[in-house]
Every structure is written in C-alpha cells, then in structure tokens.
C-alpha positions in Angstrom: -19.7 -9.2 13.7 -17.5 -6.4 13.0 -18.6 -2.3 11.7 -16.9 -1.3 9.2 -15.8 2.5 9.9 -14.4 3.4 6.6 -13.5 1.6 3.0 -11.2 3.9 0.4 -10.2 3.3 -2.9 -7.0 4.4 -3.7 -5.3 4.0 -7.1 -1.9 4.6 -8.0 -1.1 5.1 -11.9 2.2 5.4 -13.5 1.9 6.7 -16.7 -1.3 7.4 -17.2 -2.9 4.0 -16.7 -3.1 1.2 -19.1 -0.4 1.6 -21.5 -0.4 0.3 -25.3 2.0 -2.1 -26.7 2.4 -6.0 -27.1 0.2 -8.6 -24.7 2.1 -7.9 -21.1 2.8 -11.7 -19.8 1.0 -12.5 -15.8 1.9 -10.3 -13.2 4.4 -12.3 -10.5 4.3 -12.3 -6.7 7.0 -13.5 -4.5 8.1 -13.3 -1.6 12.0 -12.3 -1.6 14.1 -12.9 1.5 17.5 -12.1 -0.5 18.1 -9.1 2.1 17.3 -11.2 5.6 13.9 -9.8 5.6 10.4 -10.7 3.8 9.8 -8.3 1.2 6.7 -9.4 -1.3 7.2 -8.7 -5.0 4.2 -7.9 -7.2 5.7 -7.2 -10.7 4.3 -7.2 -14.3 6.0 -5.7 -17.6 5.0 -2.3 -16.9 6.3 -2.0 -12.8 7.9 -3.8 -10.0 6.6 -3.1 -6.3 8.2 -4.2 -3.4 6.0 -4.7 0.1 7.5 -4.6 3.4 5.2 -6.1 5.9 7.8 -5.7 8.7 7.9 -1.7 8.0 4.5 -0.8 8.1 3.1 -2.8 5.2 4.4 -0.2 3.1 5.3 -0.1 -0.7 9.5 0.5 -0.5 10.1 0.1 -4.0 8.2 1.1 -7.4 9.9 0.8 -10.4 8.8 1.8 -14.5 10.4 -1.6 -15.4 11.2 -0.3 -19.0 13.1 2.8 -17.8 14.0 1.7 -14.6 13.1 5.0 -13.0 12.6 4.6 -9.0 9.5 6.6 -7.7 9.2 5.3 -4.1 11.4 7.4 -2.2 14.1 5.3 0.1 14.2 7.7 3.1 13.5 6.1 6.7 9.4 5.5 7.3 8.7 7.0 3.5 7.7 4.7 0.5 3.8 4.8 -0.5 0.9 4.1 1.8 2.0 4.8 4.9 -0.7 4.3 7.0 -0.8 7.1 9.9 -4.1 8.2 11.7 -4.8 11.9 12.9 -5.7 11.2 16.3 -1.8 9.4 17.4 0.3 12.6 17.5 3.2 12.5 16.7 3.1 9.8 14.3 6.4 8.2 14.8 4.9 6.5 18.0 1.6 6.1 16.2 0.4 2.0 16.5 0.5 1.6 12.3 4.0 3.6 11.1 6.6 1.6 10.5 5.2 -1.3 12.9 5.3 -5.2 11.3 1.9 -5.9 9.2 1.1 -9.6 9.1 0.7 -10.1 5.2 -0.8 -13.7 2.8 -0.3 -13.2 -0.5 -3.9 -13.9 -2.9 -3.7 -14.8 -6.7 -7.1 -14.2 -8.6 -7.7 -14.3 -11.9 -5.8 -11.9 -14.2 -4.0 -10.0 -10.8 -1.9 -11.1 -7.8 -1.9 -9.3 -4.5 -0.6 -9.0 -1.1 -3.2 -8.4 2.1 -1.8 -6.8 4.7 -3.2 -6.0 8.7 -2.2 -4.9 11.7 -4.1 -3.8 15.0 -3.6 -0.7 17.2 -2.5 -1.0 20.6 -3.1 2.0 22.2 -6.1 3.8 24.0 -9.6 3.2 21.9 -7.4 2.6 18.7 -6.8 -0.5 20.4 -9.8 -1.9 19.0 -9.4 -0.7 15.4 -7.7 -2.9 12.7 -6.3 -1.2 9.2 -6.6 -3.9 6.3 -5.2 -3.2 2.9 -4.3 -5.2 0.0 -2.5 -4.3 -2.8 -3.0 -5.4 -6.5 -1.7 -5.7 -9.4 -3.4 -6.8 -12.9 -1.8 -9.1 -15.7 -1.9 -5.8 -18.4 -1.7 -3.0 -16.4 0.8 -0.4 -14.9 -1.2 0.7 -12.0 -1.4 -0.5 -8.2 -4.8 -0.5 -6.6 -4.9 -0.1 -2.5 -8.0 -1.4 -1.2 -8.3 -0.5 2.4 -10.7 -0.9 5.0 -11.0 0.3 8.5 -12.6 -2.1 11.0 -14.1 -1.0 14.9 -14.2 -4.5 16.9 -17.4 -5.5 18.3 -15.5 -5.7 21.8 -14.9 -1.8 21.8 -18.3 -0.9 22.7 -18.3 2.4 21.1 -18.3 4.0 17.9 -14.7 5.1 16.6 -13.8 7.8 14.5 -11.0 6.9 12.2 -9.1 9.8 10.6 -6.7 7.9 8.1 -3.6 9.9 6.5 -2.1 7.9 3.5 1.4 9.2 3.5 3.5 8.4 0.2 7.2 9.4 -0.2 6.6 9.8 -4.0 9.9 11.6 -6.2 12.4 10.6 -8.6 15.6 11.3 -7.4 17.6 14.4 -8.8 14.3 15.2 -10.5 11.4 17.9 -10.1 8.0 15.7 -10.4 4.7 16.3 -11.1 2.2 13.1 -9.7 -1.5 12.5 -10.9 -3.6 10.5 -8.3 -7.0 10.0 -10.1 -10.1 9.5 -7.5 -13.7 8.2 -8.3 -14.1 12.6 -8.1 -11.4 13.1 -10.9 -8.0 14.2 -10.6 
C-alpha cells in the first residue's frame, strides 16, 4: 500500500474558462508520431495541447484554436508543467526535468486525458513517483492537471516532497498578463 505525500489541483484557463458560443463537438486525443516522436494530442474547439511524454511529460504546445495564438513557449525544457522538486539542485540533473514519462491515454465521459508517471532515481527521491494527468472536457477551454505525489512503501521513511510546477507561459512578441485561478482565488 502506497502514502500519498501530496495531491494538487492545478487548472489552467484560457480565456477566462468556459466560453459562450455554439455546442463545441467531443474533445480528440491522439497520439501523433508525424515528427519521429510520440507527442499526445488533446484538442477541442476552444484549444489544442500537445503532451510530450519523452520530455518530461510536459505540455509543448497550447494553442486558442480560433486565433491560433501559441501560449506554450518553445524554448529548450519550457512548455507548462514542468515538474521540478526543491530538494534536486540544480534542476537540469533533477530525476523529473526533461526525463521520458511513461504515458496511456483515458477517455471518460464528456473529457479525454493523458496519465503520465515517472519515478526518481536518485538518493530518497528514488522512492517517490510524480503522477499527473491531464484533461480536457468536450465544452471547455481549460486543461485540468491532476497530480499526485506517491512515497513507496519500500522507502521506509516519510518524504518531504517540495514540487515546483514550472510553466514557460508567453505569446511571442507580446507582453502578457496570465490568470491561474486556485480553490483560494486568483
């Protein structure tokens, strides 16, 4: 039986959430291999995000799909939801950024999602797996990351996990101003 250390909510909105207009059709996941690696696709009317498991499980695209606007920025280890932890300085040899996330894609009903984990490797973190799915709903223009942090019954000890979500988040040639809304408020 596993402990569960930690379990966040995170939600990213574009736009301000639901939008109004016409009856969006199903949101689509895919996995695309057009560019010799797996990226997963989760896509709806509103947005298009693009998942890549190999790179840290991390979101690499995410597009408005009516304006075509790019928020995810495209510079080396950046995108949204970077998983890093406080206690592996410096990060770049850190066990979760950029490393390959084994990924299955879920459909439920009215969303489709891609579950991602990977487990450290090094000193106590060895024993501490990061799980996080991502979703996306039929009618809306938001992504929900569900993550949760879990201590193997084999380390023996209680862990401290100190998560950092890092998220590469701008529109190129553009000064931006993001809103992440929390169970607190904004």
């Amino acid at each position: 039986m596993s402990l569960r250390a930690a379990r966040a909510l995170a939600l990213l909105t574009l736009l301000g959430g639901f939008l109004p207009g016409p009856v969006a059709a199903e949101a689509v996941l895919r996995e695309d291999r057009s560019l010799g690696a797996v990226r997963i696709v989760l896509e709806n009317r509103f947005l298009k995000a693009v998942v890549d498991p190999a790179s840290g499980g991390r979101i690499i695209s995410f597009v408005d799909t009516r304006s075509q606007v790019e928020y995810a920025s495209a510079a080396k280890d950046m995108g949204i939801f970077s998983d890093l932890l406080w206690q592996q300085l410096p990060f770049s040899s850190g066990d979760w950024l950029a490393k390959p996330y084994s990924y299955a894609l879920v459909r439920g009903k009215g969303r489709v999602g891609v579950k991602l984990q990977r487990t450290g490797s090094q000193g106590s973190l060895r024993w501490v797996t990061i799980h996080k799915t991502f979703w996306l709903r039929d009618k809306s223009s938001r992504i929900v990351a569900d993550y949760e942090y879990e201590n193997h019954p084999d380390a023996m000890e209680n862990i401290t996990v100190c998560p950092w979500f890092h998220h590469g988040l701008a529109v190129k040639g553009q000064d931006c101003t993001m809103y992440l809304p929390a169970p607190e408020g904004v």
